[in-house]
Structure formats: C-alpha cells, structure tokens
ChimeraX commands (.cxc) that place a marker at each C-alpha (Angstrom):
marker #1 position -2.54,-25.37,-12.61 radius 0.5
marker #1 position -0.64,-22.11,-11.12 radius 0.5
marker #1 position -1.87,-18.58,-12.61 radius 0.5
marker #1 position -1.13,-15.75,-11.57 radius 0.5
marker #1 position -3.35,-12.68,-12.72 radius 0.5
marker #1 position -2.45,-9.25,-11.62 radius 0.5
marker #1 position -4.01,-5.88,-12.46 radius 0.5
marker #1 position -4.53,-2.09,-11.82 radius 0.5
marker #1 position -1.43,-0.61,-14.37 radius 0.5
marker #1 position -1.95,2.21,-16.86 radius 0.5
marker #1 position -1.08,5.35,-16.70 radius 0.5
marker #1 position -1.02,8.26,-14.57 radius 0.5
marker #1 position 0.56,12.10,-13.97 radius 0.5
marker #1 position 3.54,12.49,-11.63 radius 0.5
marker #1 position 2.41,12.68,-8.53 radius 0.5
marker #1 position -0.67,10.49,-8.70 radius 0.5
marker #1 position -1.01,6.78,-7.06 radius 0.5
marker #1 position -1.80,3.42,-8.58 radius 0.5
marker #1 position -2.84,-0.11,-6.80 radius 0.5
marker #1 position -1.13,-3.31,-8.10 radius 0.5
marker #1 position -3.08,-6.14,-7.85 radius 0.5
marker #1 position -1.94,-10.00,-8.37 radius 0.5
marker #1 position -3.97,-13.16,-7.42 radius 0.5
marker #1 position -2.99,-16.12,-7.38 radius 0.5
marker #1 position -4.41,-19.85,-7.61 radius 0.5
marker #1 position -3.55,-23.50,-8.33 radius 0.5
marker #1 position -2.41,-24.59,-5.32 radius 0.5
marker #1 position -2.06,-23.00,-1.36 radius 0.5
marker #1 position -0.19,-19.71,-1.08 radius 0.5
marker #1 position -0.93,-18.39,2.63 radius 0.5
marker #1 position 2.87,-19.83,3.78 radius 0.5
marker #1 position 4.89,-18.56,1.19 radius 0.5
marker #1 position 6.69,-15.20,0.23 radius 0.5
marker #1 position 4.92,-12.79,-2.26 radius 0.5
marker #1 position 6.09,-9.89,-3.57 radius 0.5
marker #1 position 6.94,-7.19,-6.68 radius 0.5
marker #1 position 9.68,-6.33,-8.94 radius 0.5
marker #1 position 9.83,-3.66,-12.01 radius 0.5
marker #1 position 11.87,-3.84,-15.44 radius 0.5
marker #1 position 12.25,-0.09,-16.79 radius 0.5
marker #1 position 13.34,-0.04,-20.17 radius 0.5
marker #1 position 16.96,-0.74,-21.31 radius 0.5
marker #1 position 17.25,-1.91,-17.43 radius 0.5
marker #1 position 17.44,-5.04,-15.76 radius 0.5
marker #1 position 14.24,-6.05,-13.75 radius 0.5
marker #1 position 14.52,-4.90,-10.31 radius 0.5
marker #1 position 13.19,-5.82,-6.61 radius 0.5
marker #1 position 10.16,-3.00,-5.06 radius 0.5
marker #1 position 9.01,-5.38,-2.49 radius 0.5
marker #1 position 8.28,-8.66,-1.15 radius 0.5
marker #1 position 5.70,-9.74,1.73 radius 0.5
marker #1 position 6.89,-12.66,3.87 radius 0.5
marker #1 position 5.41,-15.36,5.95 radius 0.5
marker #1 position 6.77,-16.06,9.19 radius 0.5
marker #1 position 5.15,-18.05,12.20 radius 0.5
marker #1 position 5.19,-14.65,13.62 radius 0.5
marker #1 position 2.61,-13.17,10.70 radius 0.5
marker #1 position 3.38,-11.48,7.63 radius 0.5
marker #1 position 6.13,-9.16,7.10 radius 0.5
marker #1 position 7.48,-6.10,3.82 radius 0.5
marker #1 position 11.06,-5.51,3.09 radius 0.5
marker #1 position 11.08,-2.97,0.24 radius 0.5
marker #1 position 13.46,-1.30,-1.88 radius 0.5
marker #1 position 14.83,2.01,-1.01 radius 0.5
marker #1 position 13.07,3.85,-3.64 radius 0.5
marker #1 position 9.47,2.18,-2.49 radius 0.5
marker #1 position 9.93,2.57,1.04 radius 0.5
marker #1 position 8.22,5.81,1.86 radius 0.5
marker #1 position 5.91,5.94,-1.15 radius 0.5
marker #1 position 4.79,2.33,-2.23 radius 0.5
marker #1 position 2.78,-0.03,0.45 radius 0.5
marker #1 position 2.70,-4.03,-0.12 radius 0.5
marker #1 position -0.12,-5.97,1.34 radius 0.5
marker #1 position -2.04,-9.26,1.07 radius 0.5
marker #1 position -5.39,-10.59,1.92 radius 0.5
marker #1 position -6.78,-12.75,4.24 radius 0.5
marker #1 position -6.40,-15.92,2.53 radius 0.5
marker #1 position -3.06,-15.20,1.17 radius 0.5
marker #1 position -3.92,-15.80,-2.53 radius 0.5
marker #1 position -3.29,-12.25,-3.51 radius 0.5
marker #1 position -0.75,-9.44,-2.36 radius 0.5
marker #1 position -1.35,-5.53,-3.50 radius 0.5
marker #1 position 1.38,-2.84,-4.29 radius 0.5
marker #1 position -0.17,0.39,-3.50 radius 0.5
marker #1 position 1.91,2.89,-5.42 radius 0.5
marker #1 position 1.71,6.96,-3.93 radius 0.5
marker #1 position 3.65,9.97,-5.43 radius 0.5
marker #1 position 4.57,8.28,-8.61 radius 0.5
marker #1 position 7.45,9.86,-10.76 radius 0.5
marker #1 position 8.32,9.30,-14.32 radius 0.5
marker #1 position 11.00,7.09,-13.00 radius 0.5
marker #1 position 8.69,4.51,-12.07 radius 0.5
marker #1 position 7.29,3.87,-15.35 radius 0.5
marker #1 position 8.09,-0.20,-16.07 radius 0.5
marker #1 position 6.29,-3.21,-16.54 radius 0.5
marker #1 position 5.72,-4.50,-12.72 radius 0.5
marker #1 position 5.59,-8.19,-12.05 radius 0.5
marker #1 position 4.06,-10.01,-9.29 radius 0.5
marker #1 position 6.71,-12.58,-7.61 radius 0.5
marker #1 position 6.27,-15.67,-5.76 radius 0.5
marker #1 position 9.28,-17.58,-4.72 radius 0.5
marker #1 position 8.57,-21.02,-3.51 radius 0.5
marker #1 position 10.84,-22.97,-1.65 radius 0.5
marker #1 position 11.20,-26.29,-0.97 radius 0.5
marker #1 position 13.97,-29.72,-2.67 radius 0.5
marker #1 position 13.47,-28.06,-6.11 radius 0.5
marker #1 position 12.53,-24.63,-5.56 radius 0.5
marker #1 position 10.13,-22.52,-8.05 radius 0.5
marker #1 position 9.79,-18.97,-8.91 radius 0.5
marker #1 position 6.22,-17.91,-9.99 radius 0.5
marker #1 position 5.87,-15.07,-12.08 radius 0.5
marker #1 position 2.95,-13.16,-13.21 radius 0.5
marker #1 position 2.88,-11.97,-17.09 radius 0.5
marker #1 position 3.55,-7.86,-15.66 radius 0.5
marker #1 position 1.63,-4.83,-15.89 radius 0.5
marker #1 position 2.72,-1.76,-17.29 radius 0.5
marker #1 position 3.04,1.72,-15.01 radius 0.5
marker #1 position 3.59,4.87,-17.02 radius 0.5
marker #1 position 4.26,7.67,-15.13 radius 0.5
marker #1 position 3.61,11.16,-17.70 radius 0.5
marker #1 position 5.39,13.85,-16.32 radius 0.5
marker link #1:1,2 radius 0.2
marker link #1:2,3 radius 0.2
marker link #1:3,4 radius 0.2
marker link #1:4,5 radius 0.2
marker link #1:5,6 radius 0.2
marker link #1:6,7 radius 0.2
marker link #1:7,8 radius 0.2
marker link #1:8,9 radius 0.2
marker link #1:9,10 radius 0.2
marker link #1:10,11 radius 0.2
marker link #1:11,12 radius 0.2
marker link #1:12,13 radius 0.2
marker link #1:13,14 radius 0.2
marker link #1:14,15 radius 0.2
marker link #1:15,16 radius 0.2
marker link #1:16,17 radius 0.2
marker link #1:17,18 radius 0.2
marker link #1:18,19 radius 0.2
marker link #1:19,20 radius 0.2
marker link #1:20,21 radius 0.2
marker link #1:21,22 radius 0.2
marker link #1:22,23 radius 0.2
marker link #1:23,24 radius 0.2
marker link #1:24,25 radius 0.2
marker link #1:25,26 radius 0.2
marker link #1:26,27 radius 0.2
marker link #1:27,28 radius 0.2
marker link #1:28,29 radius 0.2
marker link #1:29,30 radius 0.2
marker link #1:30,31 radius 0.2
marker link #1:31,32 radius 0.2
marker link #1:32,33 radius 0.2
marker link #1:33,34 radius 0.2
marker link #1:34,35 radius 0.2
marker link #1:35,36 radius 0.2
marker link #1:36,37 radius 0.2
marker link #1:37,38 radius 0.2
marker link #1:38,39 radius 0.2
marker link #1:39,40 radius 0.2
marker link #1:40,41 radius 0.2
marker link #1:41,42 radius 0.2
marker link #1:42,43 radius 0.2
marker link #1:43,44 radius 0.2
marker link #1:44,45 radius 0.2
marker link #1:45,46 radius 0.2
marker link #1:46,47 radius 0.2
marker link #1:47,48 radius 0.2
marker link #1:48,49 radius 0.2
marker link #1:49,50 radius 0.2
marker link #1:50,51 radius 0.2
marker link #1:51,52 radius 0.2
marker link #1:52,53 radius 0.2
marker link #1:53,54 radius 0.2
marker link #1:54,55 radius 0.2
marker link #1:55,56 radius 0.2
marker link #1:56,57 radius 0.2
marker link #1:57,58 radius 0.2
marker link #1:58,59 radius 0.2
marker link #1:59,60 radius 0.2
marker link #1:60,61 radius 0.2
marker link #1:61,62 radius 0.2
marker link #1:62,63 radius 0.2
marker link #1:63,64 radius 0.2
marker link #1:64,65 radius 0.2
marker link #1:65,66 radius 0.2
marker link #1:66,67 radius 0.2
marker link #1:67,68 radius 0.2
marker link #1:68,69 radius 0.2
marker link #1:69,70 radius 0.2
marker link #1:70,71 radius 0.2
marker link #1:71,72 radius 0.2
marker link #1:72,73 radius 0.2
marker link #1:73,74 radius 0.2
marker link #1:74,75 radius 0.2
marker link #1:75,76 radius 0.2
marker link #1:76,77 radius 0.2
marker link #1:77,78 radius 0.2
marker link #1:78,79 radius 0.2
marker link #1:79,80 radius 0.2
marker link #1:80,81 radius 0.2
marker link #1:81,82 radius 0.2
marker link #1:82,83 radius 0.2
marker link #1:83,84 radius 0.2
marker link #1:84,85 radius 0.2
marker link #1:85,86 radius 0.2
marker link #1:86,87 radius 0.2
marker link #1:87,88 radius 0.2
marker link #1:88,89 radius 0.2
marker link #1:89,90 radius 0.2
marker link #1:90,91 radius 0.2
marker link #1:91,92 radius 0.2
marker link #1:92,93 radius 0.2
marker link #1:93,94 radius 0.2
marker link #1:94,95 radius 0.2
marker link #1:95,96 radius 0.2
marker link #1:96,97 radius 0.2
marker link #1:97,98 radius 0.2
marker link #1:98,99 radius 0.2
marker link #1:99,100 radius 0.2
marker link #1:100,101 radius 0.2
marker link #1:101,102 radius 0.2
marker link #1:102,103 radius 0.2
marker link #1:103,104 radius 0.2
marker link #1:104,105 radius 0.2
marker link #1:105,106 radius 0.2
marker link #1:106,107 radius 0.2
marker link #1:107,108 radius 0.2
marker link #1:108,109 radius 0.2
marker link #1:109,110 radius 0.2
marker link #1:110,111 radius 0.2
marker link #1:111,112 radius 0.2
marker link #1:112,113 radius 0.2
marker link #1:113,114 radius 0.2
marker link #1:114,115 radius 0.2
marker link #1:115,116 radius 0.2
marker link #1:116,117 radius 0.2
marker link #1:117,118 radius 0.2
marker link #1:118,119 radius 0.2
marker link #1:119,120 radius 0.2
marker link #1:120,121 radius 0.2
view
C-alpha cells in the first residue's frame, strides 16, 4: 500500500527557514519524479518544485518564487525528497503537499495529506 508521510511544518517569523520532509513507501520510487506544491488560502494549489529522474541523475525545476530561497532534495534511496525553505515571508504561509507523479498506461498522481507553513510577520 502507497503512503506518503511528510513532516517539518509549523510556524515560524519572517525571515526564518523550515525543512519539508515527505517519505514515501509501498512500492519503488528511485525512477520517478518527486516534488512540492502549496495551496494558500482562497488560492488554487500551486507548483514550488519538483525533483526529476533522468538516466543522467536527478534534477529541480522550481517555481520563480522558490528559486533563490527554497532547495529540493532527495535521499539516497529515493523514497523521500526534502524542501528546505530559507527567508520565509508571510506569503508563503499554505498547506504544502508532497507530489509524486507516476507515469506509465494509466498514470497516477500521489499525494501526501499536506503540512501547514505559517509564516508570522
């Protein structure tokens, strides 16, 4: 059975940093795509950032907003990818959800339950 348990929200002042934390399990994850979104309130849910396998190794494609502040990673195995968050504004406050597309004949999305980020200013 796929789960998907992430971590490491709560709250925090403007300016401080929080680590996102999702791992997954069920079945093998190392060749597929992992990544974030956010849903602020009264806004649609939004893409931060997304780590993709390639032949080549893994590579991060973020949002313009994340690019110079927020860092995706994943471990070794591939079971779990990390959103380190830096210089966090009130505008980041949202519920953050790990994201794991899988593709294949009938495609899947996985989604983790979210984790809220509030940002005090």
């Amino acid at each position: 059975q796929v789960q998907m348990v992430e971590s490491g929200g709560g709250v925090v002042q403007a300016g401080g940093s929080l680590r996102l934390s999702c791992v997954a399990s069920g079945r093998t994850w190392v060749n597929v795509d992992m990544g974030w979104y956010r849903q602020a309130p009264g806004k649609e849910r939004e893409f931060v950032a997304m780590i993709r396998w390639t032949w080549r190794g893994y590579t991060s494609d973020y949002d313009d907003f994340a690019k110079d502040r927020f860092t995706i990673s994943r471990d070794n195995a591939g079971n779990a990818t990390y959103l380190e968050m830096n210089s966090l504004t009130p505008e980041d406050t949202a519920i953050y959800y790990c994201s794991v597309p899988v593709p294949g004949t009938v495609p899947v999305d996985y989604w983790g339950r979210g984790n809220q980020v509030t940002v005090s200013s």
